[in-house]
Backbone of each chain as ProteinMPNN parsed JSONL, in Angstrom:
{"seq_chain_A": "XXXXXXXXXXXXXXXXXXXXXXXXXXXXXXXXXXXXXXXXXXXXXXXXXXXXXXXXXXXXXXXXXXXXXXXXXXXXXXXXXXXXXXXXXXXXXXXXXXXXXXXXXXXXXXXXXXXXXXXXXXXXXXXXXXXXXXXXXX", "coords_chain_A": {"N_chain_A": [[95.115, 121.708, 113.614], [92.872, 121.93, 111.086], [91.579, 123.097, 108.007], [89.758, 124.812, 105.162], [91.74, 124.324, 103.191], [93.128, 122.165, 103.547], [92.753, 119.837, 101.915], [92.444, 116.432, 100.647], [92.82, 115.747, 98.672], [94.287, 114.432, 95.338], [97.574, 116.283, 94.174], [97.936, 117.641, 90.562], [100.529, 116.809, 90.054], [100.68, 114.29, 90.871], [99.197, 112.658, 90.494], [99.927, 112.472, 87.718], [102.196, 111.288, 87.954], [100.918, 108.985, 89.21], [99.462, 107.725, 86.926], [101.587, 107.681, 85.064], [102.774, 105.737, 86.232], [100.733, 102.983, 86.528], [100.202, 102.648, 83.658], [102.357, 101.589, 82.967], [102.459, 99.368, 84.571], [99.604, 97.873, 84.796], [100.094, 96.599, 82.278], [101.905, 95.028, 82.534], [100.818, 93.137, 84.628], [98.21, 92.727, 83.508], [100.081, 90.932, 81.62], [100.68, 88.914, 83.203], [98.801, 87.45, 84.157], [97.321, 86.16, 81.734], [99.298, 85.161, 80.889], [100.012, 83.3, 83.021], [97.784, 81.513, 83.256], [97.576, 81.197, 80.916], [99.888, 79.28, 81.132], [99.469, 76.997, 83.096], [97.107, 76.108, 81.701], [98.035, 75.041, 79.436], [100.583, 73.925, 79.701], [101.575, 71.773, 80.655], [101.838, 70.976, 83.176], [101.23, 68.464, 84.534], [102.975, 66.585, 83.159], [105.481, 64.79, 82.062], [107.331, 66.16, 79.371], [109.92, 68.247, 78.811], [109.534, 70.843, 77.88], [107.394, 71.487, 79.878], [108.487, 73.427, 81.507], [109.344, 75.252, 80.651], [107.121, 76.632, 79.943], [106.287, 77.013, 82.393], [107.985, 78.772, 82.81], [107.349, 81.079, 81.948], [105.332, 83.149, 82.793], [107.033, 84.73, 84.162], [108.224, 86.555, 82.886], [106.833, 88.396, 82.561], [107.125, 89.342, 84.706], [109.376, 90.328, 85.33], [109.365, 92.8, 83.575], [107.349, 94.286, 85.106], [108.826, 94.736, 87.366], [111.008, 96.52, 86.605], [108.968, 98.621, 85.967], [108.221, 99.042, 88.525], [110.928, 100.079, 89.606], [111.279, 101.931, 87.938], [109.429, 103.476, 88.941], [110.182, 104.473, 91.104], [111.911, 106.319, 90.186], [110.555, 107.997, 89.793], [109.382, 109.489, 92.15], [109.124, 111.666, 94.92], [111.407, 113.094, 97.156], [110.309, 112.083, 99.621], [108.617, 110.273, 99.538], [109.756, 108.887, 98.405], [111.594, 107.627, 100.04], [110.155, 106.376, 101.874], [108.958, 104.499, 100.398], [111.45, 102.727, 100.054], [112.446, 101.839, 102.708], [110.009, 100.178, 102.942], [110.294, 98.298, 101.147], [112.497, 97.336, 101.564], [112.255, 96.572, 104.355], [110.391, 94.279, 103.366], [112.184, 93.215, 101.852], [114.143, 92.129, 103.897], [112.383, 90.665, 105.488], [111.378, 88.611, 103.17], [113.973, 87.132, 103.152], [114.478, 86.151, 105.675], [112.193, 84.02, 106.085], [112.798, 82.91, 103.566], [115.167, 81.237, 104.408], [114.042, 80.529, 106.701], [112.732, 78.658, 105.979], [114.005, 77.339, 103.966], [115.467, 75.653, 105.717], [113.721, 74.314, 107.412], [112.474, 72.624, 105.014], [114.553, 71.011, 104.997], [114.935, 69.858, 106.948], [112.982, 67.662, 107.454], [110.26, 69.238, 106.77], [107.511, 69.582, 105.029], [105.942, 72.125, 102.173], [103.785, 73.084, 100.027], [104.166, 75.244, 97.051], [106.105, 77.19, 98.607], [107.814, 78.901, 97.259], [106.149, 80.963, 96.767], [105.0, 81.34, 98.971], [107.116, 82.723, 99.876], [107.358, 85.175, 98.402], [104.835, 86.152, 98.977], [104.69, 86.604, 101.312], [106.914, 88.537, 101.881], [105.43, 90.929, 99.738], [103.627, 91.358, 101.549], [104.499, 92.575, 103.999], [106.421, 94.607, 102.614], [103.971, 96.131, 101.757], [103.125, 96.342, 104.738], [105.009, 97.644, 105.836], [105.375, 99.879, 104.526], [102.766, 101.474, 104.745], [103.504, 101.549, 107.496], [105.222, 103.317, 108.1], [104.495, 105.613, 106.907], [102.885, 106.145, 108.631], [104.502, 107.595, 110.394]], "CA_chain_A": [[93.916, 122.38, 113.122], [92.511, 121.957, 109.256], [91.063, 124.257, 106.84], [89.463, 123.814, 103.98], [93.064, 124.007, 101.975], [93.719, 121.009, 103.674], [91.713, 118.721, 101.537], [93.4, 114.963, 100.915], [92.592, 115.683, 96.666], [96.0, 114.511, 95.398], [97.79, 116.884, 93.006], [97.838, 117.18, 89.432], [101.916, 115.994, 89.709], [100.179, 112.851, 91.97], [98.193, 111.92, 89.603], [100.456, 112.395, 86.486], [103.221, 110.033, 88.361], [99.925, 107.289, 89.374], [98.948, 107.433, 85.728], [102.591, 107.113, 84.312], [102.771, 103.996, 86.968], [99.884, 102.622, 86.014], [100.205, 102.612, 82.165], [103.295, 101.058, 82.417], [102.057, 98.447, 85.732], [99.107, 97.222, 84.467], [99.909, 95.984, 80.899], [102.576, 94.144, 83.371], [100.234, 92.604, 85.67], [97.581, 91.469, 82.445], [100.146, 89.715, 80.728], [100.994, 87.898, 84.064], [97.75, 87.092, 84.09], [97.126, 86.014, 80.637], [100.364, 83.914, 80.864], [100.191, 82.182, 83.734], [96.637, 81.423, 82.825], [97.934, 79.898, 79.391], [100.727, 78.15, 81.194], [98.711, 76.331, 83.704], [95.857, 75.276, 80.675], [98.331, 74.149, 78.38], [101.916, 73.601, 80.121], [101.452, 70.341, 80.96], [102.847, 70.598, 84.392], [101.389, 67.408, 85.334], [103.178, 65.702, 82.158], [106.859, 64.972, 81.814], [108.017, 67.034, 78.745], [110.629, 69.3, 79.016], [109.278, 71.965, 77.011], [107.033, 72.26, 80.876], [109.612, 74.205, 82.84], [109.819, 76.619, 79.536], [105.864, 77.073, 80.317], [106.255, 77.353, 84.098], [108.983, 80.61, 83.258], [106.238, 82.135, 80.91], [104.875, 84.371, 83.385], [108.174, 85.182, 85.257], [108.903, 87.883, 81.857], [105.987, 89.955, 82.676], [107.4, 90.184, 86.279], [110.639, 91.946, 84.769], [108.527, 94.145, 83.225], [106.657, 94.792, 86.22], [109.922, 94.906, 88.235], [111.211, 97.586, 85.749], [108.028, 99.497, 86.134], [107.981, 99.714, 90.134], [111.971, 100.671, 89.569], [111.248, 103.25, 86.743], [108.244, 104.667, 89.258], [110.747, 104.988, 91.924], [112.484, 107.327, 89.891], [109.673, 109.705, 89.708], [108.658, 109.893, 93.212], [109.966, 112.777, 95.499], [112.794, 112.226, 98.296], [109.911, 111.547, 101.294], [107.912, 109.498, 99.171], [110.795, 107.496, 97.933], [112.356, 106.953, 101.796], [109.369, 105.482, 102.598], [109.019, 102.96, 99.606], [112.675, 102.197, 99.791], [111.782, 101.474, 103.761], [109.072, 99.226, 102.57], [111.07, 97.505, 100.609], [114.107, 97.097, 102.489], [111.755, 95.551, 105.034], [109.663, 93.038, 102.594], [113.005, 91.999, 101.478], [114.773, 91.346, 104.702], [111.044, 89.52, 105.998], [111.499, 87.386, 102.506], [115.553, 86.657, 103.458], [114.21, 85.682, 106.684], [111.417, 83.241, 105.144], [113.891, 81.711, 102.793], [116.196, 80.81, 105.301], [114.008, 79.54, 107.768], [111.977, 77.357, 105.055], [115.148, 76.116, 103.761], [116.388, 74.941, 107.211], [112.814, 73.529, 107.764], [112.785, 71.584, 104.462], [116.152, 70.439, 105.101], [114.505, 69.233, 108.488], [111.941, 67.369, 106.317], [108.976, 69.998, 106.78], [107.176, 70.317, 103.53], [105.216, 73.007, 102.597], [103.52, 72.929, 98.902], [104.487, 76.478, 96.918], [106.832, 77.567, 99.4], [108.138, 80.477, 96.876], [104.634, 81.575, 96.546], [104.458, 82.376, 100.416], [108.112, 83.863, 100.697], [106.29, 86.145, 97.813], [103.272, 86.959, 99.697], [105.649, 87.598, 102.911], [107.623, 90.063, 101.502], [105.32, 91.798, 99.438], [103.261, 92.029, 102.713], [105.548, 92.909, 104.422], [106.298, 95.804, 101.66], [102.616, 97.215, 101.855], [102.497, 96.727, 106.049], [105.947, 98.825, 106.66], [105.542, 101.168, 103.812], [101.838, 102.168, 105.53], [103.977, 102.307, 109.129], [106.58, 104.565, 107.553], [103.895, 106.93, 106.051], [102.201, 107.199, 110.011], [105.397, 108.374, 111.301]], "C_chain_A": [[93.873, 122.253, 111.598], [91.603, 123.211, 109.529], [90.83, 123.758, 105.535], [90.495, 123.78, 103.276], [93.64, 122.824, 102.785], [93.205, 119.905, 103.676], [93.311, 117.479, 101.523], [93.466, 114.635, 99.313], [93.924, 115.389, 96.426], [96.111, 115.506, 94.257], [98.037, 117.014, 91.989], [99.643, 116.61, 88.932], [101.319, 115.008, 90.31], [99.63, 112.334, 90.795], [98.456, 111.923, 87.865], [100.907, 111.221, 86.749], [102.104, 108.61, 88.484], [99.694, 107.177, 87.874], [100.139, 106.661, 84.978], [102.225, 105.732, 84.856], [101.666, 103.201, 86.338], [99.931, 102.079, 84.273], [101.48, 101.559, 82.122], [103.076, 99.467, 83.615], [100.759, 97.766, 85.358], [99.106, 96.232, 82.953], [100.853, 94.373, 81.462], [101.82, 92.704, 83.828], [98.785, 91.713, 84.593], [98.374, 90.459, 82.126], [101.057, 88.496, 81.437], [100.519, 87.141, 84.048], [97.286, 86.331, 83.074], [98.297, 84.318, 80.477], [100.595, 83.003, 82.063], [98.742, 81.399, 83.416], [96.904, 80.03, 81.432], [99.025, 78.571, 80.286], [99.97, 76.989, 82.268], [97.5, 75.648, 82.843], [96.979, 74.491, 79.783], [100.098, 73.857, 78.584], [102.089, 72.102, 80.243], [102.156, 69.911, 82.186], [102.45, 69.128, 84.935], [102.236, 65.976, 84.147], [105.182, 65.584, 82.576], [107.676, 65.237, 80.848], [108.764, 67.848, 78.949], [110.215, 70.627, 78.691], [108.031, 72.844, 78.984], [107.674, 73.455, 81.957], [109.54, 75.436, 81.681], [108.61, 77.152, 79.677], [106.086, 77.548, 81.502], [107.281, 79.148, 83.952], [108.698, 81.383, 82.587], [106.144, 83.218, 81.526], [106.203, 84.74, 84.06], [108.597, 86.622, 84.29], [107.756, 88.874, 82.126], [106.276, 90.884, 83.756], [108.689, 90.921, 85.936], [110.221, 92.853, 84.891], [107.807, 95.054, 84.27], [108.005, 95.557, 87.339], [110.689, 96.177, 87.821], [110.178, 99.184, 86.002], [108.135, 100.103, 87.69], [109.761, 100.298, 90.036], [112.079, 102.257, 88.798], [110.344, 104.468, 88.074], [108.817, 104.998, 90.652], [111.789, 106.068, 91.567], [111.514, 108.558, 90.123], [109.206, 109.777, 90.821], [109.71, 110.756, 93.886], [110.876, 112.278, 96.515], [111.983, 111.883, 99.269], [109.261, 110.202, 100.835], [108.892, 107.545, 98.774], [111.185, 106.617, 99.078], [111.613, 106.041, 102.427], [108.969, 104.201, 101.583], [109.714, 102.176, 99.752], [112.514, 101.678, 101.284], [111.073, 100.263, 103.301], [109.723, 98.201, 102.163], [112.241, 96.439, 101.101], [113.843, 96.081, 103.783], [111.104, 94.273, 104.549], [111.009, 92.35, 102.229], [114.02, 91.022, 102.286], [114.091, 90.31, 105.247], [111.573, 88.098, 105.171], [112.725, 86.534, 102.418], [115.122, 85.353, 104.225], [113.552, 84.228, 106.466], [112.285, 82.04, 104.949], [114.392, 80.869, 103.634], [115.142, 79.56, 106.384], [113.024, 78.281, 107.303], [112.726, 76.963, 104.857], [115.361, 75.501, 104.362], [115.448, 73.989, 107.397], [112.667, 72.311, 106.89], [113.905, 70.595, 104.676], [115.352, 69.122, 106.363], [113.34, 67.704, 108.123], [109.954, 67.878, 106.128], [108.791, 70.106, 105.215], [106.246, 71.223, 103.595], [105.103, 73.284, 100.811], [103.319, 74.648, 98.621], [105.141, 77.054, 97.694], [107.317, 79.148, 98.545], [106.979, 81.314, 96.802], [104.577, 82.23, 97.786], [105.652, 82.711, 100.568], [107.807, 85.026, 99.621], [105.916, 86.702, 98.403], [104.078, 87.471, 100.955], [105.932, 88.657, 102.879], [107.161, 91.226, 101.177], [104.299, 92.48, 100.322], [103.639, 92.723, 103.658], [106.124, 94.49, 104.212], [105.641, 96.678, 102.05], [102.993, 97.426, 103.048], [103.479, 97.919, 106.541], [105.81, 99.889, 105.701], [104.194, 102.392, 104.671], [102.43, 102.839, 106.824], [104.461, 103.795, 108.543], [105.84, 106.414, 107.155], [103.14, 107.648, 107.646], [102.538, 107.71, 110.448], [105.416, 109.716, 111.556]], "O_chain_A": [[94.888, 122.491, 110.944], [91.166, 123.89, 110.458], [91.322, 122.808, 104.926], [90.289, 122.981, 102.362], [94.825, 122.587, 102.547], [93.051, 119.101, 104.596], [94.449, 117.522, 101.99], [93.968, 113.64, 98.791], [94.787, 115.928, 97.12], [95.182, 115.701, 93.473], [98.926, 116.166, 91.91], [99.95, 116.157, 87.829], [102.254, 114.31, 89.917], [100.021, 111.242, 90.382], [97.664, 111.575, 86.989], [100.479, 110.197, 86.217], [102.345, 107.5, 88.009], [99.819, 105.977, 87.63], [100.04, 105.556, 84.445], [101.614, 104.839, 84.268], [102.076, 102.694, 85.294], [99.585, 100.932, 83.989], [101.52, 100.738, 81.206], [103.704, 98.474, 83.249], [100.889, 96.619, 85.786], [98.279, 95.368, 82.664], [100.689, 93.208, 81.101], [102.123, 91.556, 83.501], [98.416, 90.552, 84.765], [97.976, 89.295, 82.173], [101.748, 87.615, 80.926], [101.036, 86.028, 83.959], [96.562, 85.482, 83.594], [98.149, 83.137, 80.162], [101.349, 82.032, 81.996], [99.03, 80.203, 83.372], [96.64, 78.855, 81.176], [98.956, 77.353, 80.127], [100.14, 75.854, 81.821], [96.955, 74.655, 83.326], [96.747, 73.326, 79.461], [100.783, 73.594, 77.595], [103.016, 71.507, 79.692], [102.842, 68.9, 82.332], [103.228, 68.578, 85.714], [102.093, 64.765, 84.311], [105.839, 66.334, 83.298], [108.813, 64.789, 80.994], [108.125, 68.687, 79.585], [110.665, 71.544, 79.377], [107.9, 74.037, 79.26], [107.22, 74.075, 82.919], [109.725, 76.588, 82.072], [108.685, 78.376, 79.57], [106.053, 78.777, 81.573], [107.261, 80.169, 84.64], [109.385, 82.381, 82.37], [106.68, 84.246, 81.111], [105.768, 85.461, 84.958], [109.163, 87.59, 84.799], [107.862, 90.076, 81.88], [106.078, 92.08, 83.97], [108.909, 92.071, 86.316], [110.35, 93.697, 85.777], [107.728, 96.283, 84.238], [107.986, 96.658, 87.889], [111.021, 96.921, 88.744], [110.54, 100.352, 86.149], [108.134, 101.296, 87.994], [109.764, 101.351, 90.674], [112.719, 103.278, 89.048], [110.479, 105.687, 88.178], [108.14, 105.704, 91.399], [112.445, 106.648, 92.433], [111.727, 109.704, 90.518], [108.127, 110.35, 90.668], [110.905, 110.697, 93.596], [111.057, 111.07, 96.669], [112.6, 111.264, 100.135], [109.307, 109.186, 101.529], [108.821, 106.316, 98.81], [111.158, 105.389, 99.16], [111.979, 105.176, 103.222], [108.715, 103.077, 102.017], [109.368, 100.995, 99.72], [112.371, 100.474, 101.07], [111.749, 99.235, 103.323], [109.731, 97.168, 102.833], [112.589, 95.265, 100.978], [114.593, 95.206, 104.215], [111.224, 93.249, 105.222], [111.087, 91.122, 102.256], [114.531, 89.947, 101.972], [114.631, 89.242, 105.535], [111.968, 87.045, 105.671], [112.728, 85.46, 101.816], [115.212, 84.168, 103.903], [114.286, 83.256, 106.646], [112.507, 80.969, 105.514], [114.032, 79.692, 103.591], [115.337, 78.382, 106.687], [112.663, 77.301, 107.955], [112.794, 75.86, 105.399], [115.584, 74.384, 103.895], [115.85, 72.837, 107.564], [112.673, 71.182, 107.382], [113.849, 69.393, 104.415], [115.364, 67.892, 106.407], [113.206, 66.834, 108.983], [108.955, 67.312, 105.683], [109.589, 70.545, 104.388], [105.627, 71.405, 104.644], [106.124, 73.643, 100.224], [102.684, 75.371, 99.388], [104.625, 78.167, 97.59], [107.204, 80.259, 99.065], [107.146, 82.534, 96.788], [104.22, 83.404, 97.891], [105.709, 83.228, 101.684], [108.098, 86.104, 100.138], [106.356, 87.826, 98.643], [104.026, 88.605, 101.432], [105.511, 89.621, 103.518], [107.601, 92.299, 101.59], [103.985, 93.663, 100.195], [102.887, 93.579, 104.124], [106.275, 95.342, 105.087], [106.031, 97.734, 102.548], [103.367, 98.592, 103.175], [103.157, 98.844, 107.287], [106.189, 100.978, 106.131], [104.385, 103.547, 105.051], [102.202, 103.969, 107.255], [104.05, 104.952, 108.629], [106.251, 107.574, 107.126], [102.898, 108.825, 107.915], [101.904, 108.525, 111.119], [106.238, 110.182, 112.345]]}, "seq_chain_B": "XXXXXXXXXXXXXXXXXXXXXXXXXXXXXXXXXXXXXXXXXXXXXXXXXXXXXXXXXXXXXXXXXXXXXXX", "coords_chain_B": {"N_chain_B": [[112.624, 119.248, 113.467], [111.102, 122.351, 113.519], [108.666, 124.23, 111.463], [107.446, 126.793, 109.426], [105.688, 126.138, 106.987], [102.662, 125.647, 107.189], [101.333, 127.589, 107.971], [102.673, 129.812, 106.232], [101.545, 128.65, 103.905], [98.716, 129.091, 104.332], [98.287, 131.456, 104.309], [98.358, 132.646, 101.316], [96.253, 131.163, 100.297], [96.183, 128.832, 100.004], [96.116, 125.165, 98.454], [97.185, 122.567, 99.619], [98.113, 120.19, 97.594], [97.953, 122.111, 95.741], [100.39, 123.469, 96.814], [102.247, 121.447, 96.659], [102.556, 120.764, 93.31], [103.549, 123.264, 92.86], [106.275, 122.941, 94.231], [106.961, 120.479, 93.028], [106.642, 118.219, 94.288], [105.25, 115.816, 96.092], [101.539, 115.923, 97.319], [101.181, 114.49, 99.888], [104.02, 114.233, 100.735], [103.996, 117.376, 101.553], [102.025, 117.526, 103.067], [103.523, 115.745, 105.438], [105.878, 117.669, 105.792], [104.907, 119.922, 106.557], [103.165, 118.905, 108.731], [105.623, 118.147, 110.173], [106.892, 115.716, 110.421], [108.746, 114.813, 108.197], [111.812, 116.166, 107.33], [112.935, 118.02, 104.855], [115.272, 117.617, 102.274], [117.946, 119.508, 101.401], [118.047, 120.464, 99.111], [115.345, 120.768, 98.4], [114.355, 122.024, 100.91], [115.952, 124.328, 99.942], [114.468, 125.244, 97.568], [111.951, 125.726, 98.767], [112.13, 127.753, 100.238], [113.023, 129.787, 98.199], [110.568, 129.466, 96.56], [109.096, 131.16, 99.166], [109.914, 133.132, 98.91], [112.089, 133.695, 101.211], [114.592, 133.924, 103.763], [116.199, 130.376, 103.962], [116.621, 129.866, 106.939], [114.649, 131.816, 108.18], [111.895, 130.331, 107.686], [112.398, 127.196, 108.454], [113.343, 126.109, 111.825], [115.543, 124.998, 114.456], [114.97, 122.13, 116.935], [114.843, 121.437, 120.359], [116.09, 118.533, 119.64], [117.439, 119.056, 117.66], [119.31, 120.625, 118.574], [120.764, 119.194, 120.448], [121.917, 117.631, 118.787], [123.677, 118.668, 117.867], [125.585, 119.311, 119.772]], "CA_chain_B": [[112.607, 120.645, 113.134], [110.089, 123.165, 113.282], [108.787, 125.006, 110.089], [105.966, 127.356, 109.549], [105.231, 126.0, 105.722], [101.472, 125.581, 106.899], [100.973, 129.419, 108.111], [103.219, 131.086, 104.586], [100.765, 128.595, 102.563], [97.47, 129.255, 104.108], [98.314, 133.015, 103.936], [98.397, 132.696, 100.246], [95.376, 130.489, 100.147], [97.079, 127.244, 98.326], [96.187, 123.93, 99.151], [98.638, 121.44, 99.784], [98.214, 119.76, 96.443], [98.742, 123.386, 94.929], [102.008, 123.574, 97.155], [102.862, 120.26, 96.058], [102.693, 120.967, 92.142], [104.934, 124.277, 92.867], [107.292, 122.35, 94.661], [106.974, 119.128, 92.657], [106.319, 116.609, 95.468], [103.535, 114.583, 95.986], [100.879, 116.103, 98.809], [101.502, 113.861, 100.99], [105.537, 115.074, 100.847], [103.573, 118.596, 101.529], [101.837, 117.167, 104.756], [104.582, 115.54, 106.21], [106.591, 118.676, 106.045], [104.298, 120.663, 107.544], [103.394, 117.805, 110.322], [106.682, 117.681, 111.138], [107.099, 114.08, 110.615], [109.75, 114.726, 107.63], [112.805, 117.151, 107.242], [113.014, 118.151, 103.496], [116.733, 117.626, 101.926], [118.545, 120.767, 101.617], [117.54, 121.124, 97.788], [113.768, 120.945, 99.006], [114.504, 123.683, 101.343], [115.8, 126.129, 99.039], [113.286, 125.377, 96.744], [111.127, 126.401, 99.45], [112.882, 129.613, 101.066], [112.377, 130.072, 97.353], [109.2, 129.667, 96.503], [108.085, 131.884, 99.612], [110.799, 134.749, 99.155], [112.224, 134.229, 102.696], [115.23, 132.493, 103.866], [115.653, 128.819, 104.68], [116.24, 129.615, 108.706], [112.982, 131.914, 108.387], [110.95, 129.208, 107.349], [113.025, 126.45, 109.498], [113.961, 126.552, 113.044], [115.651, 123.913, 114.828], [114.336, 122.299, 117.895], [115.501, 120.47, 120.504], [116.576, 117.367, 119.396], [118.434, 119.342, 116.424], [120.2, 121.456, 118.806], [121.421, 118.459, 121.006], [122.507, 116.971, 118.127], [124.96, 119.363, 117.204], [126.552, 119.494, 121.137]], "C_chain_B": [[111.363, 121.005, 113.029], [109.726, 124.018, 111.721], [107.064, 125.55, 110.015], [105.401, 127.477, 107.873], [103.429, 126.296, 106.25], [100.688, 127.078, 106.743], [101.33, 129.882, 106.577], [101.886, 130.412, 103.625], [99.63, 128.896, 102.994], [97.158, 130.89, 103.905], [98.081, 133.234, 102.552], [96.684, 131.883, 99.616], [95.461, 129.335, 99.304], [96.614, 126.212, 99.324], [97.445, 123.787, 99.085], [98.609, 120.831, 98.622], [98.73, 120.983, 95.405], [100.293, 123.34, 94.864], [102.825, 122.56, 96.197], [103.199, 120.414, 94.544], [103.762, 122.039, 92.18], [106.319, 123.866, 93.087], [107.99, 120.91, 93.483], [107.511, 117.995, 93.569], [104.834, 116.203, 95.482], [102.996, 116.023, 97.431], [101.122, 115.511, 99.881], [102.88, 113.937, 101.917], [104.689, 116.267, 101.843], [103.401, 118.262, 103.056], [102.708, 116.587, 105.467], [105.503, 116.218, 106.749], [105.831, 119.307, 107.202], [103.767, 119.969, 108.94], [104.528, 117.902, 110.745], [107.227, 116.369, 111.143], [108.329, 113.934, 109.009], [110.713, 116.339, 107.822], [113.227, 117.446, 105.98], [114.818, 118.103, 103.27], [117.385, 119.313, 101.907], [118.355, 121.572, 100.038], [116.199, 121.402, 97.97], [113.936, 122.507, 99.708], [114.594, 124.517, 100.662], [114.816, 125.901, 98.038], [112.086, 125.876, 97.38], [110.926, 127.406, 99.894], [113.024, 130.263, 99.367], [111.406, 130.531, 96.604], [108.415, 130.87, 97.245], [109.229, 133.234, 99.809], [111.265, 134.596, 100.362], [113.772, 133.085, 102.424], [115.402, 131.58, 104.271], [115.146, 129.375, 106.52], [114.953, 130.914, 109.552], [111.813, 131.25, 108.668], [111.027, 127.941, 108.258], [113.632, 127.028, 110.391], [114.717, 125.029, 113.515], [115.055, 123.543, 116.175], [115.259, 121.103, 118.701], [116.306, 119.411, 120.152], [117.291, 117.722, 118.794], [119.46, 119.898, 116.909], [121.123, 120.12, 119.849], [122.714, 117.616, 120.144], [123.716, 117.761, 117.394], [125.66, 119.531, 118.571], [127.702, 117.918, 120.673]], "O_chain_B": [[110.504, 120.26, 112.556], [110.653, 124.343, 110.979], [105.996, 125.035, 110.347], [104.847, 128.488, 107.442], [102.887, 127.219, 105.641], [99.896, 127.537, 105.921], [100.449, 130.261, 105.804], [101.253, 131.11, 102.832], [98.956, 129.134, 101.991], [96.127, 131.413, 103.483], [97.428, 134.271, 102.435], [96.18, 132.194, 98.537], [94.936, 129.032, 98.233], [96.657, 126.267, 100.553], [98.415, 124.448, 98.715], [99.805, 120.955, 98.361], [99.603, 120.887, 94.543], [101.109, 123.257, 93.946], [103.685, 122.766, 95.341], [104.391, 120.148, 94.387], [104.826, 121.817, 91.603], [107.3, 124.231, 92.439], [109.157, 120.57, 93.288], [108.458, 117.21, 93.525], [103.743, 116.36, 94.935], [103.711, 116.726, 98.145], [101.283, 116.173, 100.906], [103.001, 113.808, 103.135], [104.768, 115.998, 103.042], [104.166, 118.523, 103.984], [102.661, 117.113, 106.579], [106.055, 115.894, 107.801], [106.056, 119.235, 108.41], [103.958, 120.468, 110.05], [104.592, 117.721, 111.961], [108.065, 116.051, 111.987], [108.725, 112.785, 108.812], [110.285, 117.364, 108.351], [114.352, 116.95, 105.905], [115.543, 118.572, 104.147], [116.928, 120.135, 102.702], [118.46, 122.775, 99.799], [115.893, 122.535, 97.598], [113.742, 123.639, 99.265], [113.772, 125.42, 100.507], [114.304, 126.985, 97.758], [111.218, 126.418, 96.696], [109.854, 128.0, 100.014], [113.152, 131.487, 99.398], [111.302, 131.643, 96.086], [107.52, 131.521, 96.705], [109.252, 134.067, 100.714], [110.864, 135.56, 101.014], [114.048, 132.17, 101.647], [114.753, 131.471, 105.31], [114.068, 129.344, 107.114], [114.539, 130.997, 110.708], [110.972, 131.448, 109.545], [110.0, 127.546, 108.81], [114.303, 128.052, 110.268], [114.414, 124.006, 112.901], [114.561, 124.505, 116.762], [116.006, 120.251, 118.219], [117.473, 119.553, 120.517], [118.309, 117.037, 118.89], [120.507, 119.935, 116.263], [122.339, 120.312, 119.865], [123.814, 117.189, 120.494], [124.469, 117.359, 116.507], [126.707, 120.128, 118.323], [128.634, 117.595, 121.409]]}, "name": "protein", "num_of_chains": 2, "seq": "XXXXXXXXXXXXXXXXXXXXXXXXXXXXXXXXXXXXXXXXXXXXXXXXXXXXXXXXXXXXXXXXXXXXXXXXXXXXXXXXXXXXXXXXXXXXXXXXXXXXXXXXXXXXXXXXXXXXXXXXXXXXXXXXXXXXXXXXXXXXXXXXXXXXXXXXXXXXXXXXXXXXXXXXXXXXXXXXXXXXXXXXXXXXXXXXXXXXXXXXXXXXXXXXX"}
């Protein structure tokens, strides 16, 4: 049974912790943006300079930062909230194990598959979102 | 476990985002408790049997499954 005190408004600690996250997750996620952006216009990945591989690991420093940020914003979340990120997680990263492994084996095999880290990426961090949502229906 | 957080807070007239700020958990912490679908740590608890003047096994009961699990 509800009542009206059981709106879905989050509370003003909810919305301190999304703000911290935020402030410190999007400056992340621009200067991913920004830098992979530059490194793809002016890297010269289709050239053979060396100095391209030092372009190509441009954007990889914003993902620290980012990586830092979702670590920092697992400090500030409460013990149910956390169980179920750390869940999430725990599943996106065994999915992207999984991935690895069975792309490696496949290349090995001589399957190719153009960006391959790109989709054990997208696996995982799907992966992430789809079990962190289960975790929260339980 | 059973727990009658939703009854002590609507007696008081608090949302769940209220609760949540008293407590410092998210709402969604708040509803899960009171669903039933989490078991708060044992610092949560007393922060709770706290909060509403009572003590923890006022507030919590165990239920089945909790009592099997201690045979």
């Amino acid at each position: 049974m509800t009542s009206n005190l059981d709106t879905r408004a989050a509370s003003a600690g909810d919305r301190r912790r999304t703000r911290a996250y935020l402030a410190e997750f999007v400056p992340g996620i621009v200067a991913y943006v920004l830098l992979l952006s530059a490194a793809l216009l002016w890297g010269g990945f289709d050239g053979t300079s060396p100095t391209r591989f030092a372009w190509a690991l441009l954007p990889v420093l914003p993902m620290i930062w980012i990586a830092i940020a979702v670590l920092r914003h697992l400090h500030r979340l409460d013990e149910y909230q956390r169980t179920r990120t750390l869940t999430g997680l725990g599943a996106g990263f065994a999915v992207a194990m999984l991935a690895s492994i069975a792309l490696g084996i496949l290349q090995s095999a001589g399957f190719e598959l153009e960006g391959s880290g790109f989709w054990i990426y997208g696996i995982g961090m799907a992966t992430w979102g789809v079990s962190a949502a289960v975790a929260g229906r339980r | 476990m059973r727990n009658d957080l939703r009854r002590r807070r609507e007696e008081r007239s608090w949302t769940q985002a209220h609760l949540a700020d008293l407590l410092d958990v998210s709402r969604q912490t708040v509803n899960a408790l009171e669903t039933g679908r989490y078991d708060p740590s044992l610092p949560l608890a007393f922060r709770i049997a706290a909060l509403f003047e009572a003590p923890i096994e006022a507030i919590f009961e165990p239920d089945g499954a909790d009592v099997d699990a201690r045979r």
